[in-house]
NUMARFI-449130 format. One record per residue (C-alpha): residue in one letter; x, y, z. Coordinates in pm, whole numbers, plus 32768, in hexadecimal, padded with zeros to 4 digits. Layout:
AXYZ/...
***
This chain:
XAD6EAF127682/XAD7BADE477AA/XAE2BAE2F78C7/XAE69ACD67971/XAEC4ACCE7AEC/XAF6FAB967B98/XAF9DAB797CF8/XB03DAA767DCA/XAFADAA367F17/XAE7EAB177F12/XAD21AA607F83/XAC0CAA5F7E4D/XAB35AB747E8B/XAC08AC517F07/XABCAADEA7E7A/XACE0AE997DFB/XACE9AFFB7D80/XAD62B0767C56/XADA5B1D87B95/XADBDB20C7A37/XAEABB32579BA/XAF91B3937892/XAFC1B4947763/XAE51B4F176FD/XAD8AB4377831/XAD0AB53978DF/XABB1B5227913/XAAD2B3EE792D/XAA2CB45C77F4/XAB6CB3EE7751/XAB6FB294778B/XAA26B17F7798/XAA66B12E7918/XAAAAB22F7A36/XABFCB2C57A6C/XAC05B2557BF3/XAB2AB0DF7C1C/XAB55AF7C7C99/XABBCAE357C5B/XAB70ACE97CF0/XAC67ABAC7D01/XABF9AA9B7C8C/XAC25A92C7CF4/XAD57A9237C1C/XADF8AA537CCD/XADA5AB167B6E/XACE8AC227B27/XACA8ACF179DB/XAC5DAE487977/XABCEAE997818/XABF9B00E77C0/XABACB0A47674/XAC19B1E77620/XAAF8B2BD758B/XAB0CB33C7426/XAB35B514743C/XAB3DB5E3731E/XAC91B6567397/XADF2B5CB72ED/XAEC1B59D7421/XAFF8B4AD738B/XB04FB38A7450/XAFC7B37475D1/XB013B2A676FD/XAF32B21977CA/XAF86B1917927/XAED9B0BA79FA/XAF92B0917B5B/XAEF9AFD37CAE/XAEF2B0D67DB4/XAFCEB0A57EE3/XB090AFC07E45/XB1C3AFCC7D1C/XB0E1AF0D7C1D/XB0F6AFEF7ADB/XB08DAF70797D/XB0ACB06A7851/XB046B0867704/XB05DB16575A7/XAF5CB1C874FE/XAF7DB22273C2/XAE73B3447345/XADD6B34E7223/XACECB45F729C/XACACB56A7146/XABE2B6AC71C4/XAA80B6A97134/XAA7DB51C7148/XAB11B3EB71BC/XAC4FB36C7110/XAC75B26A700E/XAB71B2ED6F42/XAA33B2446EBC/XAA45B21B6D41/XA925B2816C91/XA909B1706B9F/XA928B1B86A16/XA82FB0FD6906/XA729B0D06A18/XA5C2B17E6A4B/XA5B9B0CF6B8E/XA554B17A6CCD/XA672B1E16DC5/XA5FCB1E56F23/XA6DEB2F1703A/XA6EAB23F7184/XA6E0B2EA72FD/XA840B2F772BC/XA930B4227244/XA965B3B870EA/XAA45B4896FA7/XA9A4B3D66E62/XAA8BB3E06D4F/XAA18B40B6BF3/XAB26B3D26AB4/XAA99B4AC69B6/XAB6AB451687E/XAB34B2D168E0/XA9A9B32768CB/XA9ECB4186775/XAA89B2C266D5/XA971B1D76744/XA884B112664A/XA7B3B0BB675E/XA6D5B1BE6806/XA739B2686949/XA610B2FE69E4/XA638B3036B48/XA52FB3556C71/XA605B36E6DA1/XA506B38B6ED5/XA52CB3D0705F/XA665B4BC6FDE/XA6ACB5B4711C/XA6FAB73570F4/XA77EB7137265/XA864B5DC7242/XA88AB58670BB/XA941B6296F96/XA978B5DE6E39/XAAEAB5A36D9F/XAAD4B5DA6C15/XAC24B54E6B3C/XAC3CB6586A48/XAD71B6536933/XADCAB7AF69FB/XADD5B7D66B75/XAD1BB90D6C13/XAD31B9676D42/XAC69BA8C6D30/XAB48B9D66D1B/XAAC7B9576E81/XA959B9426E51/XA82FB8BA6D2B/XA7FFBA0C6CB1/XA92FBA716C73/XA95BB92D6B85/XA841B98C6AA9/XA8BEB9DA694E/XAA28B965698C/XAA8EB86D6879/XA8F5B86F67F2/XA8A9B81B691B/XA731B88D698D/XA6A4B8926ACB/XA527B8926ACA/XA451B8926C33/XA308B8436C26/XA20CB8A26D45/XA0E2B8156C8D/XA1A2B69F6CA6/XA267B7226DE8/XA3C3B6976D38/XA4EBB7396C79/XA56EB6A56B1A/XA6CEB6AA6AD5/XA6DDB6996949/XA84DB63C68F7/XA841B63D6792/XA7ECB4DC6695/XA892B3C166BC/XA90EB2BA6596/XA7C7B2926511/XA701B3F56520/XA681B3CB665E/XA66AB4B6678B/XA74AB4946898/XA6A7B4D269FF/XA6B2B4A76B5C/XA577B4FE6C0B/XA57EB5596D79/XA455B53E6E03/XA3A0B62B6F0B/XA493B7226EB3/XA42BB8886E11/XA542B9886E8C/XA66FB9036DA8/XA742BA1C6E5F/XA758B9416FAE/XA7C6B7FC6F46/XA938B7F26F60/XAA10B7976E2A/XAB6BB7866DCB/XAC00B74F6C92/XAD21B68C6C53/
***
């Protein structure tokens, strides 16, 4: 989000303060610049603000964010739209099907999304190490025929729809093993650096 300021009369280099507010902005943690800062004109009489609203594991619906120039009536407002999905960042990231390449987790809050039946009718293998995956931040969204809601972590997925969850502390990873795909061959994802299935986060839709 750019909040542009335009000023008529004001000398370049003059400091003007500014306060960001709104539905959901309440700490500076919330946002990539502080709540309360500075601007500086510039020879045009403009000045800019870049703000980017950081990504929670909380689903808040749409929020507003305000920026307004303090002591004066300036106000510029926006609506953001939240895609926020608790246990990881919205949107998703798709776990791709007839792959064996590696999937790498960034810093980021991510959900990956894995379409089971899509993998179950592949010919080509799907075999997938997914590294840097976070207990504290990441989660894993499995498309199952059947919804379950009951099921909220890797454990609890193990033998649901021959489904089998194997950790491995020798290899410090767990297998998922979701079955054989078009051609015979075993389904997995492998997240690496993980051995307690029980605290990875999972929903099945």
């Amino acid at each position: 989000v750019t909040f542009n300021l335009a000023t008529t009369g004001v000398a370049a280099g003059t400091v003007v303060n500014y306060v960001l507010s709104g539905t959901g902005i309440t700490s500076p943690a919330d946002t990539t610049v502080p709540l309360n800062g500075t601007l500086t004109v510039g020879a045009t009489g403009a000045a800019s603000l870049v703000v980017s609203p950081t990504a929670d594991l909380t689903a808040e619906g749409a929020e507003t964010l305000t920026m307004t120039i303090t002591g004066t009536a300036a106000t510029s407002s926006v609506t953001i739209n939240d895609t926020s999905i608790p246990g990881g960042t919205g949107g998703g990231v798709p776990l791709p099907v007839g792959t064996t390449a590696e999937v790498v987790a960034t810093a980021a809050a991510e959900m990956f999304t894995f379409d089971v039946a899509g993998a179950r009718a592949s010919a080509p293998d799907t075999q997938i190490p997914l590294t840097g995956f976070a207990v504290a931040n990441d989660s894993l969204q499995i498309d199952l025929v059947t919804a379950n809601p009951a099921i909220t972590n890797l454990l609890q997925l193990n033998g649901v729809d021959g489904i089998a969850v194997e950790s491995n502390v020798i290899l410090n990873n767990t297998l998922i093993n979701f079955g054989n795909d078009a051609d015979g061959q075993v389904i997995s994802v492998t997240l690496a650096g993980i051995v307690d299935p029980a605290t990875v986060s999972v929903s099945v839709v």
